[in-house]
C-alpha positions as CSV (number, residue, x, y, z in Angstrom):
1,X,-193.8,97.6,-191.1
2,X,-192.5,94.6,-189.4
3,X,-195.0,92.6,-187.5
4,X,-194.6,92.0,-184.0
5,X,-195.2,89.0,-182.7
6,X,-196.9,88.0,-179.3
7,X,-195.0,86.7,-176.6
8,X,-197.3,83.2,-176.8
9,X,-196.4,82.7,-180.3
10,X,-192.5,83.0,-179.3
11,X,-193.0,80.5,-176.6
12,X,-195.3,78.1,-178.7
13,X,-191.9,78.3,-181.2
14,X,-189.3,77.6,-179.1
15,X,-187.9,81.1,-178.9
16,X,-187.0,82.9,-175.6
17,X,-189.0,85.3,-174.7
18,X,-188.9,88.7,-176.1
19,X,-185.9,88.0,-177.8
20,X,-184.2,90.6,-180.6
21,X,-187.0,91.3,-182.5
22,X,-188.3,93.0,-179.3
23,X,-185.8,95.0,-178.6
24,X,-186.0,96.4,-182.5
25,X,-189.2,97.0,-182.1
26,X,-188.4,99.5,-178.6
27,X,-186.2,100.9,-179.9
28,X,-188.2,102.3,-183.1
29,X,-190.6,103.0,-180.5
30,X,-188.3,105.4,-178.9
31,X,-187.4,107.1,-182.5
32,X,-191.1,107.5,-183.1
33,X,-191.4,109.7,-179.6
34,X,-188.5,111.8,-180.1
35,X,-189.5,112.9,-183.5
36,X,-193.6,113.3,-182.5
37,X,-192.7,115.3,-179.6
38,X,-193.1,114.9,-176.0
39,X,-196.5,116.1,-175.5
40,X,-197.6,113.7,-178.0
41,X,-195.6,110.9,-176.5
42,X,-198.0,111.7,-173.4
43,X,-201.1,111.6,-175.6
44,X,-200.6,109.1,-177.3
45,X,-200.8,105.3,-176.1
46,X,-198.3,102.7,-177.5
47,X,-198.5,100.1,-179.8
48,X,-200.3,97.0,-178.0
49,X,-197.1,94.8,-179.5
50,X,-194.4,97.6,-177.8
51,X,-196.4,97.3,-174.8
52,X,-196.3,93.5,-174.2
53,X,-192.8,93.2,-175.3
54,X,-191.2,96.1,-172.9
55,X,-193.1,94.3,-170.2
56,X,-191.7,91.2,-170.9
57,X,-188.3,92.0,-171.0
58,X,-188.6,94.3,-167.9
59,X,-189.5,91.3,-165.9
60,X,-186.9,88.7,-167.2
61,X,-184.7,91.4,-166.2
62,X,-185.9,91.6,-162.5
63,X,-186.1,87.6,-162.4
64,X,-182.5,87.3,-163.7
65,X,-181.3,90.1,-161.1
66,X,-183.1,88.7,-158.4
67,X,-181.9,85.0,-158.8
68,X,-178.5,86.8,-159.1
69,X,-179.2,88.1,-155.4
70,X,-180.2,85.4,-154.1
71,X,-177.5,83.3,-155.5
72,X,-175.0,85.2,-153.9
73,X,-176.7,85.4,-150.8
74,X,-176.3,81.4,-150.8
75,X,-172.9,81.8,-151.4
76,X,-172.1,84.5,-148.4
77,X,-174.1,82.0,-146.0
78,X,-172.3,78.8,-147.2
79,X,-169.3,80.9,-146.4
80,X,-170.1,82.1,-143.3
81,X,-171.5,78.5,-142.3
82,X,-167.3,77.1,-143.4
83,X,-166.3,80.0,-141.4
84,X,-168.3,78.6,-138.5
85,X,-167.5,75.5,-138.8
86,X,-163.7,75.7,-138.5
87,X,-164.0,77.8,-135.4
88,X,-166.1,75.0,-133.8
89,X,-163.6,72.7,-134.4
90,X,-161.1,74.9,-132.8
91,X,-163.3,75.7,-129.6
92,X,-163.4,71.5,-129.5
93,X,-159.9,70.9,-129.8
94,X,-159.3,73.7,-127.1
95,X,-161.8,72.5,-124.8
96,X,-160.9,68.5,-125.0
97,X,-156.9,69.7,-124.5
98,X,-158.1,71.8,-121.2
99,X,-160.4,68.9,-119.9
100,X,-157.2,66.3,-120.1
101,X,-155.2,69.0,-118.5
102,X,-158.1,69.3,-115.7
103,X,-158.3,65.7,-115.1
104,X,-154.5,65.4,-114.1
105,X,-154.9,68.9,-112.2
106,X,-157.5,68.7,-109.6
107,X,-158.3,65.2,-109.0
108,X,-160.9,64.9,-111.7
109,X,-163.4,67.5,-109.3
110,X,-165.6,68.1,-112.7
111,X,-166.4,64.7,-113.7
112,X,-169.8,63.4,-112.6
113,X,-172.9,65.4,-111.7
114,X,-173.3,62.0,-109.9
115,X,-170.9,59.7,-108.3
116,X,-170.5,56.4,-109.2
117,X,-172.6,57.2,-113.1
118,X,-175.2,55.1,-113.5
119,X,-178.2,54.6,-111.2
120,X,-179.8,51.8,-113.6
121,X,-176.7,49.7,-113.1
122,X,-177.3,49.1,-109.3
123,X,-179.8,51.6,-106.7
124,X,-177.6,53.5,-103.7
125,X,-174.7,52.2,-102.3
126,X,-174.3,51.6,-98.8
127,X,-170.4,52.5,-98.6
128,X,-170.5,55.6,-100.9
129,X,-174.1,57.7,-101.3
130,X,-174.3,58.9,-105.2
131,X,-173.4,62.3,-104.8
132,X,-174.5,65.7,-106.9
133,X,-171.2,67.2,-108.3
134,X,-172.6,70.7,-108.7
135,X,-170.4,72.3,-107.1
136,X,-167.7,71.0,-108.6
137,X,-168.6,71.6,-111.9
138,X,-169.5,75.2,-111.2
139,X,-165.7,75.4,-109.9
140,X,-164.6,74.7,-113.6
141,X,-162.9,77.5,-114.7
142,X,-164.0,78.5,-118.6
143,X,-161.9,78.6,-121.8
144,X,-160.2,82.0,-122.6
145,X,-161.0,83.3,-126.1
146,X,-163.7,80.7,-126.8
147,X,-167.2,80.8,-127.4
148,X,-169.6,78.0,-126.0
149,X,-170.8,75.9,-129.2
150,X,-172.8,72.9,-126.8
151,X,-172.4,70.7,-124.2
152,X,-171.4,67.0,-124.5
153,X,-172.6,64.2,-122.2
154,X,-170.8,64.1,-119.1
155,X,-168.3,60.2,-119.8
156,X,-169.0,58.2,-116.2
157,X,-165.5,57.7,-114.6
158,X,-166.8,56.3,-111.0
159,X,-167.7,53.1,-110.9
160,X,-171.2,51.7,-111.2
161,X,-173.4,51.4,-108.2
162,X,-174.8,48.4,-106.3
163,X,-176.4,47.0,-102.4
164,X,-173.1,46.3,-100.9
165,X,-172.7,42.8,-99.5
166,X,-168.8,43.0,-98.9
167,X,-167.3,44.9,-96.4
168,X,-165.2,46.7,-98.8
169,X,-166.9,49.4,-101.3
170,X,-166.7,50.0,-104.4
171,X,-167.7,53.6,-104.9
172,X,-165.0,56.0,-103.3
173,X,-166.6,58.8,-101.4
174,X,-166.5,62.5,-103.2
175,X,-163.5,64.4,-102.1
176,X,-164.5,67.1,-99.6
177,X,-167.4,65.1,-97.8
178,X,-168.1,62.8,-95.1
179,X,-169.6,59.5,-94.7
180,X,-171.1,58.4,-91.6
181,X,-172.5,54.9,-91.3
182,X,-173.5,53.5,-88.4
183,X,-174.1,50.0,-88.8
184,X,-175.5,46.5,-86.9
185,X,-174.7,43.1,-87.4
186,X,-175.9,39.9,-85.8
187,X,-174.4,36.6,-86.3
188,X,-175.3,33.1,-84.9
189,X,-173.3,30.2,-85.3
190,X,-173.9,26.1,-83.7
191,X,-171.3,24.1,-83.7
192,X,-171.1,20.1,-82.3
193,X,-168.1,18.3,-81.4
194,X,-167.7,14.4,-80.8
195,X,-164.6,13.1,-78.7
196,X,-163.8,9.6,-78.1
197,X,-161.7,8.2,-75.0
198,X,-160.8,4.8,-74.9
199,X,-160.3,1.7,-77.1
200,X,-162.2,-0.5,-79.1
201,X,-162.0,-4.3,-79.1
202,X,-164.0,-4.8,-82.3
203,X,-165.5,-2.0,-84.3
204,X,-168.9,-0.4,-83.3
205,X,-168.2,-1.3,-79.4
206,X,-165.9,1.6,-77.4
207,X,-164.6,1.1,-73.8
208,X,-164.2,4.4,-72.7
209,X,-166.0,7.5,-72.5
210,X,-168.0,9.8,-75.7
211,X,-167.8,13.4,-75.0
212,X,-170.4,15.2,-77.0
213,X,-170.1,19.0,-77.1
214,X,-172.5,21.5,-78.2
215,X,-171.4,25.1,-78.5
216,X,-174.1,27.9,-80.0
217,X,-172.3,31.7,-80.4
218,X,-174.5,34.4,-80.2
219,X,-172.2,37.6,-81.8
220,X,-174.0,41.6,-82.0
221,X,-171.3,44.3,-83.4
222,X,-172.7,48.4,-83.5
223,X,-170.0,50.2,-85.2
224,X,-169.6,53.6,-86.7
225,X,-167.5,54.2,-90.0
226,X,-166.6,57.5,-90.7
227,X,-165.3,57.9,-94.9
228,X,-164.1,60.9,-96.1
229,X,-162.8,61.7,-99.6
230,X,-159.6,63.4,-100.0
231,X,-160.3,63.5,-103.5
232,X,-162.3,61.7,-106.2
233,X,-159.9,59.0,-106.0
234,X,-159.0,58.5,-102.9
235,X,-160.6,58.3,-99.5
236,X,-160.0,57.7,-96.0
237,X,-162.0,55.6,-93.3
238,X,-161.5,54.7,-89.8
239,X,-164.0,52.1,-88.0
240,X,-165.1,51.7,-84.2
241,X,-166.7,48.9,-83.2
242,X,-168.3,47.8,-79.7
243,X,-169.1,44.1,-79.8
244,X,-171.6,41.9,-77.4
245,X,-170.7,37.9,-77.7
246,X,-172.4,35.5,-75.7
247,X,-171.8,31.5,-75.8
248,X,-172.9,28.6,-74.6
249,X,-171.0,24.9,-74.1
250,X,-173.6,22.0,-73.9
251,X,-171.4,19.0,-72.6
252,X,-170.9,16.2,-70.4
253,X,-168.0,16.6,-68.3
254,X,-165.1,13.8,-69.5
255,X,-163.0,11.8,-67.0
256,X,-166.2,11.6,-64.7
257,X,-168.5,8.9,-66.7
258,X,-171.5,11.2,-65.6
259,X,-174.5,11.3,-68.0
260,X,-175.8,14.7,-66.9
261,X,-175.3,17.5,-69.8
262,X,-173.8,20.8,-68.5
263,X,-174.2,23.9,-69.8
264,X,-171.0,26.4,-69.5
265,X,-171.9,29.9,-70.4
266,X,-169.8,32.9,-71.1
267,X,-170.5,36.1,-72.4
268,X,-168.4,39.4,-73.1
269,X,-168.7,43.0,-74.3
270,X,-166.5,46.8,-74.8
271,X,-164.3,48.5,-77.6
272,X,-163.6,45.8,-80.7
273,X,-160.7,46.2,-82.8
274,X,-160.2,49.5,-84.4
275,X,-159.5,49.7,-88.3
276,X,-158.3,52.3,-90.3
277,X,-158.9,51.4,-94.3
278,X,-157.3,54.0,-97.9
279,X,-158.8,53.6,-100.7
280,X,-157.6,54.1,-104.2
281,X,-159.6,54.3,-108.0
282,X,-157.1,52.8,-110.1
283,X,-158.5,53.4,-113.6
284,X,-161.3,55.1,-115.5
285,X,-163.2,52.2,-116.5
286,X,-166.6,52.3,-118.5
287,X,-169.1,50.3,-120.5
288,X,-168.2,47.0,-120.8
289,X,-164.6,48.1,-119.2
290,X,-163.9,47.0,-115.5
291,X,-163.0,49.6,-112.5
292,X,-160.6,48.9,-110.3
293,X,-160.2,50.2,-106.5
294,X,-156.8,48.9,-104.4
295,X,-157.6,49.6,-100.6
296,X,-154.9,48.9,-97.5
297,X,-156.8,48.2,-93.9
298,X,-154.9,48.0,-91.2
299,X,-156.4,46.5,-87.9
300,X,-155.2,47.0,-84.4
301,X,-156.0,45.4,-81.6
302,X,-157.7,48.0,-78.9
303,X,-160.6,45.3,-78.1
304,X,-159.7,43.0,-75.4
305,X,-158.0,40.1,-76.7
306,X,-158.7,36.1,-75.9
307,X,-154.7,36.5,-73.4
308,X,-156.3,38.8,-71.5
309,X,-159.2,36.9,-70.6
310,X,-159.4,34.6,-67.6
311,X,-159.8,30.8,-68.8
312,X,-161.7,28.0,-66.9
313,X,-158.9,25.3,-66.0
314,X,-157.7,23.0,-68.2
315,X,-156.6,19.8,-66.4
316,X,-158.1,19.5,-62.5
317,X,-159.7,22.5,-60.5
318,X,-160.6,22.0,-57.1
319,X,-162.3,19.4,-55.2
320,X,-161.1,16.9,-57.7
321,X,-162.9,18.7,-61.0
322,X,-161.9,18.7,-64.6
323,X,-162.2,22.2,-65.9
324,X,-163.3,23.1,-69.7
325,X,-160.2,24.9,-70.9
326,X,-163.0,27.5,-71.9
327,X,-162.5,31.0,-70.8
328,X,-164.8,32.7,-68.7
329,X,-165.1,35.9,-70.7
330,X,-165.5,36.1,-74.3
331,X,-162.9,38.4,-76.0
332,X,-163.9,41.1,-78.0
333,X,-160.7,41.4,-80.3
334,X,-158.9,39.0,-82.3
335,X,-155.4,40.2,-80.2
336,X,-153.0,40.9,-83.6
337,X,-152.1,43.6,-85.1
338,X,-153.1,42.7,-89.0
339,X,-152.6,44.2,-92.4
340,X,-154.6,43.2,-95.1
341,X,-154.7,44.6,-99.2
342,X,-156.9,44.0,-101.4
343,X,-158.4,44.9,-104.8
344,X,-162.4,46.1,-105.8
345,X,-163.5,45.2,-109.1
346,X,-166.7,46.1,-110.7
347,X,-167.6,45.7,-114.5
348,X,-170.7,46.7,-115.7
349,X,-172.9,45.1,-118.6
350,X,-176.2,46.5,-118.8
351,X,-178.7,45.9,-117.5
352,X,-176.6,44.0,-114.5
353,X,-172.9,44.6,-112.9
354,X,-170.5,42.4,-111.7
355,X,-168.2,43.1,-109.0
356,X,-165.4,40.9,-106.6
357,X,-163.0,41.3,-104.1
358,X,-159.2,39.7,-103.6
359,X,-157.6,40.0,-100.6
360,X,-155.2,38.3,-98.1
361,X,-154.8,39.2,-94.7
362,X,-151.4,39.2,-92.7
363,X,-151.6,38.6,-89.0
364,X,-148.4,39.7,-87.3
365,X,-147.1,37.3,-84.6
366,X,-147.1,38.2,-81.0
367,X,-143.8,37.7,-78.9
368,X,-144.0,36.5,-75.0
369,X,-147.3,35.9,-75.0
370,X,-149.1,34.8,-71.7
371,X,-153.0,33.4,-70.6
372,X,-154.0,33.6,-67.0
373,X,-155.6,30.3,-65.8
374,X,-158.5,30.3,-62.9
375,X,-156.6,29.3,-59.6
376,X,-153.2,28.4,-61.4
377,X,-151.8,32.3,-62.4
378,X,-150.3,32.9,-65.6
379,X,-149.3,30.1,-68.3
380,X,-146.7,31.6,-70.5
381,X,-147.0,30.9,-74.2
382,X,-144.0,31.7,-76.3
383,X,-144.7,33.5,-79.2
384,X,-148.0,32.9,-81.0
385,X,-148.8,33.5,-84.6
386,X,-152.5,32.3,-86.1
387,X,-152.8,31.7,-89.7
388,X,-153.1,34.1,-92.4
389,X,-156.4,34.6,-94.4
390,X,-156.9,34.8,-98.1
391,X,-160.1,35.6,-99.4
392,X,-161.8,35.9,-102.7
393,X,-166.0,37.1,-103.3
394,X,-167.5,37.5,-106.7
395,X,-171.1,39.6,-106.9
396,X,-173.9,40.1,-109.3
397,X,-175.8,43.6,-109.0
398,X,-179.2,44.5,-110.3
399,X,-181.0,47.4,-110.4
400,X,-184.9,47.3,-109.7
401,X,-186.0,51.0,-110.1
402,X,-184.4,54.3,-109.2
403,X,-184.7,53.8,-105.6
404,X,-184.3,49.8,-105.3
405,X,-181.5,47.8,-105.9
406,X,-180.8,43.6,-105.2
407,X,-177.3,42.0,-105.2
408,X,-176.2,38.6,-104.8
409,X,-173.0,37.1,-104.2
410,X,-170.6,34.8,-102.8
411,X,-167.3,34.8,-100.4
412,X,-165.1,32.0,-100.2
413,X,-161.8,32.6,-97.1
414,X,-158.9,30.0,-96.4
415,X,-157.1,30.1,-93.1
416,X,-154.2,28.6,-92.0
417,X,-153.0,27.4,-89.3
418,X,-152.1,28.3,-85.9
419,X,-148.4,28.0,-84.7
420,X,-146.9,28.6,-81.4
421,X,-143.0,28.8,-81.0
422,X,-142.9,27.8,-84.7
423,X,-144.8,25.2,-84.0
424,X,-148.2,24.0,-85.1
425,X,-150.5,23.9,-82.5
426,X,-152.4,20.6,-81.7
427,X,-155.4,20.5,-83.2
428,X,-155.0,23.0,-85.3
429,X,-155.9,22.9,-89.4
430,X,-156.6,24.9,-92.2
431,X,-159.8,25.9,-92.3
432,X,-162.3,26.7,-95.6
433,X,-165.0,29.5,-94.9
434,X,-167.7,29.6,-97.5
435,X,-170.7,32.4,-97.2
436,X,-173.6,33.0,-99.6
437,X,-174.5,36.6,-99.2
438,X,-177.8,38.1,-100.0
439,X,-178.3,42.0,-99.8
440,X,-180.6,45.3,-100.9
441,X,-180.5,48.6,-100.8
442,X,-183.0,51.4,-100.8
443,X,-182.2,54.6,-101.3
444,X,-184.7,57.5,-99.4
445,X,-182.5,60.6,-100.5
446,X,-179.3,61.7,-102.1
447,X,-178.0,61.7,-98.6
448,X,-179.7,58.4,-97.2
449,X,-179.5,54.8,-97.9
450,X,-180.9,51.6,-96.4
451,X,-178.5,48.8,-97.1
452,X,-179.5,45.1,-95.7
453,X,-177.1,42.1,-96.3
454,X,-177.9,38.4,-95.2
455,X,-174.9,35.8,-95.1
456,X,-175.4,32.5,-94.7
457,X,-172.6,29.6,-93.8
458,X,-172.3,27.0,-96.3
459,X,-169.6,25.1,-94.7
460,X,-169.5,23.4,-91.1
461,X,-167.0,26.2,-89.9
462,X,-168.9,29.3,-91.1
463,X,-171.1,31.2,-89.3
464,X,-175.2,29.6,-89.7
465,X,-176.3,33.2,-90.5
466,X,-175.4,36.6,-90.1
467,X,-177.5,39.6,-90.3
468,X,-175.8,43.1,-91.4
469,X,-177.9,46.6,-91.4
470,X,-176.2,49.8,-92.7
471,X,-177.3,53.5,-92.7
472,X,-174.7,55.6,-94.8
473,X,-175.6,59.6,-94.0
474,X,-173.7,62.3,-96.2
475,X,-172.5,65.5,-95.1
């Protein structure tokens, strides 16, 4: 009888396990019970050999099956996985084609949860409060026949904030809310003039008279601005403005060789010039990618203007007096009609952003223009045009927390000249005002912002210092 051999010895030899000889060995096994019966089958135990080897096999059987299982399982998942996979790409492709059709469509509406992007580029914004987009986003209609597969970071399409220090912004306001800012400004501004009248026979020795002219301008503006966004692009503001001014001349009267300083004081206050400003977004921008925002003010000239005013006399008053020339009021508008566009820019490089404006303002001329004159009645004019102003400011923003924000920056205008009847008017010259501007912001709320801005004159013409406080409240 053939011997069977342990399933050890097969694996000490190299041979799989069980193997042929095994499955000889069951089936004369088998033979042996048929022919014995199958009570004795019952009674009788097996072979220790038969035993080991029909276990063996049983369970390379089941291990081989179940591998078999799980192999196919793999392959179902990997399947369903591919499956998966291409129907994600599809919900992406479907999605990014609706969000470009949404953008054109409603104004861009589901953009930003906040306005403007980034609060680590520059704290709250006087002109435009960073504003929740909730609302808007919960507007967005879904995707038919799509399922959600995850949510990608919202892009930033509004431009970075910072503490304004212009009087343009550069956030635009969200569409469907208003922007009320009330704001104050204070400006001084000393000025001294030297006039000599008379001749010299050598240099250093005058035969004549020195007049020596002081004048210190006091100006306080309060003015509301009202902003409102038509949509995420574009916005609307009108400005009202009351302004205070209060001057004093510090002078020795010429023609009269006294040696007595006078001081001539006027002062005036009521409704300034009213201004009505659109605003545009021009682009996208991003990181490292500039934003651009084209805005059109027009200014009219509801304040009362410096022809309406009554002016001291300008050659001989009574009992034998010069008169100043100075008026006795001080206006409170500029008295043109002016139009002025201009462009925003801001470009953000973390952990700073830059921003600038370019502007020129047109000042229409006025026809048939007239000045009343104390004790002499009305001087007529002609037609009066002042100079045009161009005007260019560049700006650095920082961010110092959440809340806090610091900008500095600089503003540099050119005016020209005065002309009357087409003619330049004597004395008149182009002027060059330069302003270095200091500002911060704090932000309380979502709906409240302090914004503080300090300019001070670095040429003889500009204003010594000037002192703006904003308050933008959302609603």
């Amino acid at each position: 009888m053939t011997r069977v051999r342990p399933a050890h010895e097969d694996r000490q030899r190299g041979r799989p396990r069980g193997g042929l000889r095994c499955w000889r060995h069951v089936g004369a096994a088998a033979s042996l019970i048929l022919l014995a019966g199958t009570g004795f089958a019952q009674q009788a135990p097996p072979a220790p050999g038969q035993s080991a080897a029909a276990g063996d096999a049983d369970e390379l059987h089941r291990e081989v099956k179940a591998q078999g299982e799980r192999l196919e399982a793999m392959r179902s998942q990997i399947a369903a996985q591919m499956a998966e996979l291409e129907a994600m790409k599809r919900t992406l492709a479907a999605q990014e084609a609706q969000y470009q059709s949404l953008r054109h469509a409603v104004g861009m509406d589901v953009l930003d949860r906040q306005r403007a992007g980034n609060i680590r580029a520059g704290g709250a914004f006087a002109a435009a409060q960073p504003m929740p987009a909730a609302d808007a986003v919960a507007a967005m209609p879904a995707a038919e026949d799509t399922q959600p597969v995850g949510q990608a970071p919202q892009r930033d399409t509004r431009p970075p904030e910072v503490a304004p220090i212009f009087d343009q912004p550069g956030v635009l306001t969200p569409r469907g809310k208003l922007i009320v800012e009330p704001s104050y400004q204070f400006g001084y501004s000393s000025a001294e003039r030297v006039a000599l009248v008379g001749y010299t026979i050598i240099p250093a020795i005058l035969i004549g008279l020195i007049d020596v002219r002081q004048v210190k301008t006091t100006t306080q503006t309060g003015a509301i601005a009202l902003r409102y966004g038509i949509t995420n692009r574009l916005e609307a503001e009108v400005r009202v403005p009351y302004v205070y001014g209060h001057t004093d001349t510090i002078s020795r009267e010429i023609f009269t060789g006294t040696a007595t300083d006078r001081v001539f004081g006027a002062s005036g206050h009521g409704l300034g010039d009213v201004e009505a400003t659109a605003r545009y977004q021009i682009n996208d921008g991003g990181a490292d990618k500039a934003y651009y925002v084209a805005w059109l003010r027009f200014k009219s000239r509801t304040g009362r203007d410096p022809f309406e005013v009554t002016t001291d006399c300008v050659q001989r008053c009574v009992q034998n007096a010069t008169g100043t020339g100075l008026p006795l009021q001080l206006p409170t508008g500029s008295g043109f009609y002016s139009v002025q566009p201009g462009v925003t820019w801001l470009y953000p490089s973390d952990p700073v952003v830059f921003f600038g404006n370019v502007s020129y303002l047109h000042n229409f001329t006025r026809h048939h223009v007239s000045r009343t004159l104390l004790l002499a009645g009305k001087e007529e004019l002609g037609d009066v045009k002042v100079g045009d102003v161009a005007d260019v400011s560049v700006g650095m923003g920082l961010a110092l927390n959440e809340k806090a924000s610091f900008s500095i920056g600089y503003d540099q205008s050119w005016v020209g000249v005065t002309k009357q009847n087409n003619r330049t008017v004597a004395g008149s010259a182009k002027t060059v005002l330069g302003t270095l501007l200091i500002g911060g912001s704090y932000r309380f709320n979502d709906k409240r912002t302090l914004n503080f801005t300090l300019g001070v004159g670095v040429t003889r013409d500009t204003p010594d210092a000037t002192v703006t406080v904003r308050m933008p409240m959302t609603y």
